[in-house]
C-alpha positions, 0 to 999 in steps of 0.5 A: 125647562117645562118640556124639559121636566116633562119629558123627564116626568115620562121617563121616570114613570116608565122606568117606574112602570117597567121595574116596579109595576106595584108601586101605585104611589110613584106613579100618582106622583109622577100623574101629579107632575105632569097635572101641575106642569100642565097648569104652570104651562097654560098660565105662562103661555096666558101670560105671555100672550096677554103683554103687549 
């Protein structure tokens, strides 16, 4: 589901990019998705490794 919405994430950034390339807000978002993917997934791959 996570590499899922990161891919997507990509996707998006580079239709954005491609079609509208002066819109800077779009893409900080898109930078953001991807800063809190990367969080969400560290914490998860943590705690699944810390049970038993």
């Amino acid at each position: 589901m996570l590499a899922s919405l990161l891919v997507f994430a990509a996707l998006f950034a580079g239709y954005v990019l491609h079609e509208h390339p002066t819109v800077l807000p779009a893409v900080a978002g898109v930078a953001a998705l991807f800063s809190i993917g990367g969080v969400i997934f560290t914490v998860v791959k943590r705690l699944n490794r810390q049970r038993p």
